[in-house]
Structure formats: C-alpha cells, structure tokens
N, C-alpha and C positions, 0 to 999 in steps of 0.2 A: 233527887235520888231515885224518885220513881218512873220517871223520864228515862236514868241510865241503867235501869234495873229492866225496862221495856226494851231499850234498844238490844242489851244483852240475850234479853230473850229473843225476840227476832232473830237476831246473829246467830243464834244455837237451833232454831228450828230450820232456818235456813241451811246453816251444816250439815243438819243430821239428814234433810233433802236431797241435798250432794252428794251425801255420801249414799245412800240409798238408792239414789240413780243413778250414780258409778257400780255398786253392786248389782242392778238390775242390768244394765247393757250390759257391763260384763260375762253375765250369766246366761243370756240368751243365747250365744253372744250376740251383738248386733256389728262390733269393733272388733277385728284381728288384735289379739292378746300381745302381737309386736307393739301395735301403738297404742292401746291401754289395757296395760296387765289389771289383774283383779284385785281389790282389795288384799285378800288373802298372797296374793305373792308381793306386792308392793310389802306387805309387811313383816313375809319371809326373810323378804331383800333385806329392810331393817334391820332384823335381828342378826343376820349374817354380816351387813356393816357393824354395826354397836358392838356384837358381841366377838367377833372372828377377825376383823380387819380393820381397826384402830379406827372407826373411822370417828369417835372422838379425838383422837390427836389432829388427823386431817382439819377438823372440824376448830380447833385451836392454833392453828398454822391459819387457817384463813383470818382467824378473828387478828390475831397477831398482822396479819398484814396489811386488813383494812384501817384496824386502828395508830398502825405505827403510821401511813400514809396521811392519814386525817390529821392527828398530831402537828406532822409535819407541815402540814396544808392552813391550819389554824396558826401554828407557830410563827410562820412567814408572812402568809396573809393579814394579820392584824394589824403589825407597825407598818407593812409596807401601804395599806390602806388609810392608815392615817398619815403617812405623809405624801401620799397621792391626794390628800384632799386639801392638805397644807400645802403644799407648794403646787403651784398649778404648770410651772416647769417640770416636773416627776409628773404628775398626771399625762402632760400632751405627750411627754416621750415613752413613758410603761404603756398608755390605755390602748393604745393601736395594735403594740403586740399581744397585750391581752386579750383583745377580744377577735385578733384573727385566730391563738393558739388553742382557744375554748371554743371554736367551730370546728374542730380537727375533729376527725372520729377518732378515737384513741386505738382504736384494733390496726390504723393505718400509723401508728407510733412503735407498736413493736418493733420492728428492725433496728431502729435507732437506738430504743432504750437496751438492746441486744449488745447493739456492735458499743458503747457509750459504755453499759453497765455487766453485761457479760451474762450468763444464764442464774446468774444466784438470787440472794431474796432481790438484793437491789434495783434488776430491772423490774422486776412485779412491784416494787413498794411505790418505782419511779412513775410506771401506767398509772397506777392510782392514787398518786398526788399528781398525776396532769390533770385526770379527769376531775379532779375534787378544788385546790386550790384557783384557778382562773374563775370556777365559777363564782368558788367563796368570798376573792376579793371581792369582786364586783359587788354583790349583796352588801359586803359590809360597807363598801363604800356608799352604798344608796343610803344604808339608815344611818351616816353620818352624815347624810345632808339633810336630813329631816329634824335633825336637833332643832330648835328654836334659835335665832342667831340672836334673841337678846339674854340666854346663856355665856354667850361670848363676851356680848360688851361687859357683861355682870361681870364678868371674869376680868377682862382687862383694863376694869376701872376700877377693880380691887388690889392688880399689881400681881396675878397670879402669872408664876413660871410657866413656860413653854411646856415643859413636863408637865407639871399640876392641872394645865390646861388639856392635855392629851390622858390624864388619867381620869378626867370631867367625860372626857368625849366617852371613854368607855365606859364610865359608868352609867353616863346616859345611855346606850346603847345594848346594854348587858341583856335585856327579855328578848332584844330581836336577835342578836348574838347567839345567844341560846337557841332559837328558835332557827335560825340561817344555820345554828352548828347541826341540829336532829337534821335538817333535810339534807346538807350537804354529804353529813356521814349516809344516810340514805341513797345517795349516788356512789357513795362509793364500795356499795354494796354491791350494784350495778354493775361496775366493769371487773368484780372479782373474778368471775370465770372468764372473762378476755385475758386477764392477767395471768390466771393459772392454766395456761394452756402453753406459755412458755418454758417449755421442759419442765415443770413441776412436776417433782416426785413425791407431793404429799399437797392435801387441802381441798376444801370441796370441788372446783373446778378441774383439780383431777382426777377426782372420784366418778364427775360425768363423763371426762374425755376417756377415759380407762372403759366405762359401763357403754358410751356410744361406741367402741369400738368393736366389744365382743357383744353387741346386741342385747345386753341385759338391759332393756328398758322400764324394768319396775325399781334399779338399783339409781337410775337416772331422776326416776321420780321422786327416790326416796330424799336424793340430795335438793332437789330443788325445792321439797317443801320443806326441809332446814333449812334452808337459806330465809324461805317466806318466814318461818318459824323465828328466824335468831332477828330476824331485821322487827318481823312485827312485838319480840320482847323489848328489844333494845330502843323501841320507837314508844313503846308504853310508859319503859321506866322513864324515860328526857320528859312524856306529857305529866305523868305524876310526881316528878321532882319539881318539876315545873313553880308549883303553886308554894311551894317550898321555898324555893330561891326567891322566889318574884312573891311574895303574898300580896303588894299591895297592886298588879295587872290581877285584871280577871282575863280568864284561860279559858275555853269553851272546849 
C-alpha cells in the first residue's frame, strides 16, 4: 500500500512539473502558440468542446465504435482459436492468412473497407476489427498452448465431450484472456482516428480532422488527451477488476 501510495505521489509531482513547464515555455514564449497553445487556451478550447459542441456525444460515437469493433473481434476470435488449435488442418490453412493480414497497415485498408462497406459506421467498425482481431487470435492462441497437456489426458481419460473439453480450455485461459482482452481493446484505441477520418461527421477523430483543418491546435490537443484520458480509465478499471475475477493470480 505504501509502495502504491509513493508511486502515486511521484506520478503527481511529476504532473504538476509538466504542466508548469508547459505554462513557462508558453509564457516566454519560447514555442509558436500554433504548435503549443497555452494552458489557458487548451482549456478555453475545452470548455467550447464540452459546453458548445457536443463534444461528449463525439466522444460517445467513438466509445460506441471501439467497443462494437472489440466485441466483434473477441466474438470471433475465441472459437475460431480454439479450433485453430484442435485441428491442425484449420491452423495450416487460417495462420498464413493471418499473419500476412496483421502486417497490413490498416490506413492502407481504407479503400477497400470504403468500396466493401460504403462511408457509414460499418467501414470504421470494419478498420478496427482488422486492426484488433488478427492480433487477438494469435494471443489467444499462444496461451492455449501453454495449458499443461496432462489437463487433457485428465480429461480424456475421464470421458469428457469435445465441448466440455473446449469449455476447460477457456477456463484455463480466462486471467490471460482477460489480460490479451485490456491490451488488445488498447490498440483499438490506436487506430480510432485512422478510422474516423473516413467521412465522419461525428467522434474524436473528427474533432482533430475538423481542428487540424482550421488551425485550432489547442482544440486538437484537447481531443488527444481524451483519448489518453478514456484509454488510461478504461485500462485502470480491467487492472482493478482484475483481482476481482481472478483472486486466486496475483496481479502486480
């Protein structure tokens, strides 16, 4: 406790550092206000998002599309990983395209997911279940090979179904699962502004394309530390459920 009660403190002096020497260069100035506005206008910009131009709904549109895309990317990814690990015919014929389609930069997928999906939510949800599911399988596939294989024979000298056996695997697997699910929704935080750059008329990424266009660069900074903001809540709550689901892994 007083280990996590130090590093807290640290973290907050070192904040309050940053922000004080972002106030000082500013104020000199030493930096053209184009490329770093000053505290005080970064948080004009703020209140002119929040309070004059929805940008909580924006800000709800993204969340809606990261998480419909993860969803999807967990929903898929789970049984098609576990019978990529059961059948080693499905593994030699998925894993090739797998692991060429998760070298792809995904900003070079736009066209496709355009002309395939057309400008509505569906190509933005499609970018980021490309970017999130190829990697996910893979993962989940690793820490089903890390089971213990005398879990198996346990199993199949007891006479347990194919099912029962596949709903073993995931229990087994459930703390890294969890842990492969925080980082993977973590990337799909990542290509959110790739994806709303495709004719979006609402959501953080067009909040920056809209502010990079007319040179508001404090209204640009304001989105990208919500972004830093929603990811490092949402990366807090998954480690403090954590210990919850899992009590009997220790969590560091």
């Amino acid at each position: 406790m007083r280990k996590k009660q130090r590093v807290n403190e640290v973290f907050l002096l070192s904040l309050l550092f940053l922000f004080c020497l972002w106030w000082w260069v500013t104020r000199v100035p030493l930096i053209d206000p184009l490329f770093l506005p000053s505290p005080e206008q970064v948080w004009l910009a703020a209140i002119d998002l929040f309070v004059h131009q929805q940008f909580l709904f924006d800000i709800g549109i993204s969340v809606f599309r990261v998480f419909s895309a993860f969803l999807l990317a967990f929903v898929f990814a789970v049984p098609l990983a576990l019978f990529m690990t059961e059948f080693a015919f499905v593994k030699r014929l998925l894993e090739p395209y797998i692991d060429f389609i998760r070298y792809l930069p995904v900003p070079a997928l736009i066209p496709l997911t355009i002309l395939f999906f057309g400008l509505g939510e569906e190509s933005k949800i499609a970018l980021l279940f490309i970017g999130t599911f190829f990697q996910l399988i893979l993962l989940i596939i690793d820490d089903i090979y890390t089971i213990p294989t005398r879990y198996f024979d346990l199993s199949f000298s007891l006479g347990f179904s194919p099912m029962r056996v596949r709903l073993l695997k995931l229990r087994a697997i459930l703390p890294e699962l969890y842990n492969n699910s925080r980082i993977t929704l973590g990337w799909a935080w990542t290509y959110l502004v790739i994806a709303e750059l495709v004719a979006a008329q609402a959501g953080i990424g067009h909040v920056i394309k809209e502010a990079q266009r007319f040179s508001n660069t404090e209204k640009v900074y304001v989105a990208i530390v919500t972004l830093g903001v929603i990811g490092l809540v949402i990366d807090q709550v998954f480690k403090r459920l954590y210990p919850v689901f899992f009590p009997y892994k220790k969590y560091d």
